[in-house]
N, C-alpha and C positions, 0 to 999 in steps of 0.2 A: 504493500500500500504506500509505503514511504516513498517508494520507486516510483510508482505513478504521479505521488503529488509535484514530486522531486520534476518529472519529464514535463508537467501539465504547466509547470510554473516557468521551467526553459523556456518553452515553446511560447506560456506568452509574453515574454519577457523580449523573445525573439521575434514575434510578430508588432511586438510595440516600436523596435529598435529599425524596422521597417522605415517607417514612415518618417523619421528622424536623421538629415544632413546625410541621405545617400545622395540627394540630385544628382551632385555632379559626376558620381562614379558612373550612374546610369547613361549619362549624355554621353561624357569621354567612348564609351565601349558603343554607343548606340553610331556615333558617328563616325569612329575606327571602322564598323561594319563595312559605312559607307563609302569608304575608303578604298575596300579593295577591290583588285583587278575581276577582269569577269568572270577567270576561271575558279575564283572563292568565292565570289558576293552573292551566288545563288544560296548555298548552306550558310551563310552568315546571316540571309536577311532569313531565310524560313525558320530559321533559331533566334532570331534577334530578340525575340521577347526574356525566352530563359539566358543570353547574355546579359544585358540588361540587368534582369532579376538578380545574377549571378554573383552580378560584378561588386553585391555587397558585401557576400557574406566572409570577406576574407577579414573585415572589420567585426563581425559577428561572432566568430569562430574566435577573436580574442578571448569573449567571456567564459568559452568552457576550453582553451586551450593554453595550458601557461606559455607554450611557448611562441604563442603568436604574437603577442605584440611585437616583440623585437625583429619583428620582418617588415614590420611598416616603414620605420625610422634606420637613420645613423646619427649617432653626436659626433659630427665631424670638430667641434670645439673640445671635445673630449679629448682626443685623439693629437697624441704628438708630433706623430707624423705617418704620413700614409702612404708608404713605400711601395717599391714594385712588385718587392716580395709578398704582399699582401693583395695584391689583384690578379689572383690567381681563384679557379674552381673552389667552393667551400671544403669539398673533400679530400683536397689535397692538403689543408692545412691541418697542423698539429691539435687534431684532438682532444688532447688532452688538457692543454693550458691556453694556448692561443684563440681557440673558438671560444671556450667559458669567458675568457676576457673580453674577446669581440664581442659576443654575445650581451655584454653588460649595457653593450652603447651602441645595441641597434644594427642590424646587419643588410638590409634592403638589396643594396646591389649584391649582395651573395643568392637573397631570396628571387631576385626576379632573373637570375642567370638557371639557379634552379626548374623555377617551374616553366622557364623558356626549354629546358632539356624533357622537361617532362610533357609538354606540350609539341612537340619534335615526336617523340613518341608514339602519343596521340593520333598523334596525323598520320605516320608507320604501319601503326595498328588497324587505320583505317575505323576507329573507335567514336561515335558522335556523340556521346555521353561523356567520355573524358576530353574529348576535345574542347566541348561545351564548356567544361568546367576550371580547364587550365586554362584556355580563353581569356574566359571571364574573371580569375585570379590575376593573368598576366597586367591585364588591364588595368586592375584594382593597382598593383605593388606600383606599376610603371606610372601611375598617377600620383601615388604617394610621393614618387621620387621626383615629381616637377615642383612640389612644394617648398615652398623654403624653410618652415619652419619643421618640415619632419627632419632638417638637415644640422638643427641644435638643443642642448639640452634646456634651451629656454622655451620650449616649444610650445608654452601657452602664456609669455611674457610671465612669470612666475617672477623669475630675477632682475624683472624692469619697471615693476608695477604696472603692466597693461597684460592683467589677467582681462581672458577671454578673445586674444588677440587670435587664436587659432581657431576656434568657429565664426568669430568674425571671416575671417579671410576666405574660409574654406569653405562655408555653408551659408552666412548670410550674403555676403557679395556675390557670391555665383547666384544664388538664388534671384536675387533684384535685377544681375545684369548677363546672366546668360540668353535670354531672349533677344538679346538687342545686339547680341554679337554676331558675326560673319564666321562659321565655322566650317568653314573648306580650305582643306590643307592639302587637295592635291595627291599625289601617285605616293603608294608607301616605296621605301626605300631596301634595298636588301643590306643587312648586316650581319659582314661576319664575326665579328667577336661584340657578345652581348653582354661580358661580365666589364668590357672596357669602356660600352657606348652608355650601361647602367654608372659608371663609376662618374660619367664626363656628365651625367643625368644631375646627379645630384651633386658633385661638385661648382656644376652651370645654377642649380638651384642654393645653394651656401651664397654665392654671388650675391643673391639679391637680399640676403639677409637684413643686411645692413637702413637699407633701404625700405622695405616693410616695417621693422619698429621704426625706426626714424619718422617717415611717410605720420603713420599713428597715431605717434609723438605729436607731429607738428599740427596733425586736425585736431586734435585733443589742446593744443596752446590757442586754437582759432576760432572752436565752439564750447559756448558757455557749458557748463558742467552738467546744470541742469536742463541744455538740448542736448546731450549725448546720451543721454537714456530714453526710452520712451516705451509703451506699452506697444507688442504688435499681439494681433492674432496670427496662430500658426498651427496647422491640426486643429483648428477650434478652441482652439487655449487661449488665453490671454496672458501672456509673459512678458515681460521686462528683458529687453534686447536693448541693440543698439537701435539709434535712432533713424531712420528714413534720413535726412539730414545728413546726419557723421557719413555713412555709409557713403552717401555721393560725395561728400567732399574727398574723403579719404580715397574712393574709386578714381576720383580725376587725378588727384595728386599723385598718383602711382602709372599716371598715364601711358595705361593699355597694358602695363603687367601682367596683370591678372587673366586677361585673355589669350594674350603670348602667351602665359604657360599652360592652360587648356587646349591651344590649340596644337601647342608641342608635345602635349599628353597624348592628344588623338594622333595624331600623325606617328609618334615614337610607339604606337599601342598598333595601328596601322601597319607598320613596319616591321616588327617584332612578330605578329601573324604571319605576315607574307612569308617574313625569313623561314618560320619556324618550316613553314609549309615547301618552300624550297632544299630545305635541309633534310626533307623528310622525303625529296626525293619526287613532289608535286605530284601528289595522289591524284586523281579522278574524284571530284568534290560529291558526283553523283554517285559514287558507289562508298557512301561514307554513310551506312545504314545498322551499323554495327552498334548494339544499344540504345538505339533512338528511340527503344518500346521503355527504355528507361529516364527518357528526360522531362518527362510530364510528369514522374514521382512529386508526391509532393514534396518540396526542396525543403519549410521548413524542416519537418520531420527528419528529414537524412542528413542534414545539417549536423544537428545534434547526438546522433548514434555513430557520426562517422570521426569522434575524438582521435586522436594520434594517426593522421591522414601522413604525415611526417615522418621520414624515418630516417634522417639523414643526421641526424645529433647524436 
């Protein structure tokens, strides 16, 4: 019985967690689809829905799996120095001390070189249920890595006094200004080394660090205290966010950031597909039927039983 309450209480913990700052993982993977050549974009748009769906639960799977979180992020301010030695496959490094210490401060471009191998696979196997799924993971990590602040240990202004700076960035400004954006990025690109084009990912996103709190900072010196808050509705709620107001200021003054790295999400997420699929030796899209009578499962449910999906720690 314990067991039941224990599954009943995931699930809707997991169904609430829905509705809540996934937009923009859904948009990035929706318009990757749209991306690719014509010998993928027949099985990308007839699965586009479970992509989509997909592309969240790589944030989901943090709550029942410890060792998820540290696949989102790197603390590259943590870190001394980031050598060559160290941009190398995750399984070739020293298991025993070097990963546990990596591990401490976030590993992302090790994760998305991973499930890029696993989705290589996928496409091998001729498999449309795991294809679906590594897809839709690939998408998730490769977005986390266009962000700037998954790329320090201040990652929600904690140590600057501008707590709330990372669902600001990440979920309410995409939310007010994804509509109004132009998101055509054009033919994906083939690449062959993904654990170097992930490293250049979020070393491109560290870059902008500086510039995000700063940006922040200076709307926060330019609107009165009491217009930086305001009530909105969202899901039917009424909360206490930032203000309609801050938001545009802070959006202008970062002039087109925020869609640059969207648009370099979809196109790097775009590309990273293709690759996979040319390294896999460009299967025949239509004969990729293999499990397909399993991707209508219902996702939450299998979300949740499929703990320690990982096996490379």
């Amino acid at each position: 019985m314990k067991r039941y309450f224990r599954l009943v209480f995931i699930l809707f913990f997991g169904l609430t967690l829905q509705s809540w700052g996934f937009y923009t993982h859904r948009i990035i993977n929706q318009h990757a689809s749209y991306s690719l050549p014509l010998e993928m974009s027949p099985f990308f748009k007839r699965y586009a829905y479970e992509i989509q769906k997909k592309s969240v639960q790589a944030d989901q799977r943090v709550y029942v799996d410890p060792d998820e979180g540290a696949r989102h992020y790197i603390h590259l301010d943590n870190h001394n120095n980031i050598h060559d030695s160290l941009i190398i496959p995750w399984y070739k490094l020293d298991k025993h001390s070097l990963q546990r210490d990596l591990l401490k401060q976030g590993i992302i471009p090790w994760q998305i070189d991973l499930t890029y191998r696993k989705l290589v696979n996928a496409f091998s196997q001729k498999n449309s249920a795991k294809i679906i799924q590594h897809a839709s993971d690939l998408g998730h990590y490769m977005a986390d890595a266009h962000v700037p602040l998954h790329t320090s240990s201040n990652y929600n202004g904690q140590q600057t006094n501008q707590h709330g700076i990372h669902a600001l960035w990440e979920t309410r400004l995409p939310e007010m200004f994804i509509p109004s954006y132009n998101l055509i990025v054009g033919k994906p690109e083939y690449t062959s080394d993904v654990l170097h084009f992930a490293w250049e990912t979020v070393r491109a996103s560290h870059a902008l660090l500086d510039s995000v709190f700063y940006l922040e900072w200076q709307t926060s010196q330019q609107i009165a205290a009491y217009r930086k808050r305001s009530y909105i509705v969202k899901n039917y709620l009424l909360q206490l966010d930032y203000s309609d107001e801050f938001c545009r200021h802070y959006h202008q003054a970062m002039q087109g950031m925020l869609e640059r790295r969207i648009k370099a999400s979809i196109r790097a997420t775009a590309s990273l597909w293709y690759s996979a699929w040319i390294d896999a030796g460009q299967p025949m899209m239509n004969e990729l039927t293999a499990g397909a009578n399993k991707i209508n499962k219902d996702w939450r449910f299998s979300l949740f039983i499929q703990k320690g999906h990982e096996d490379w720690y």
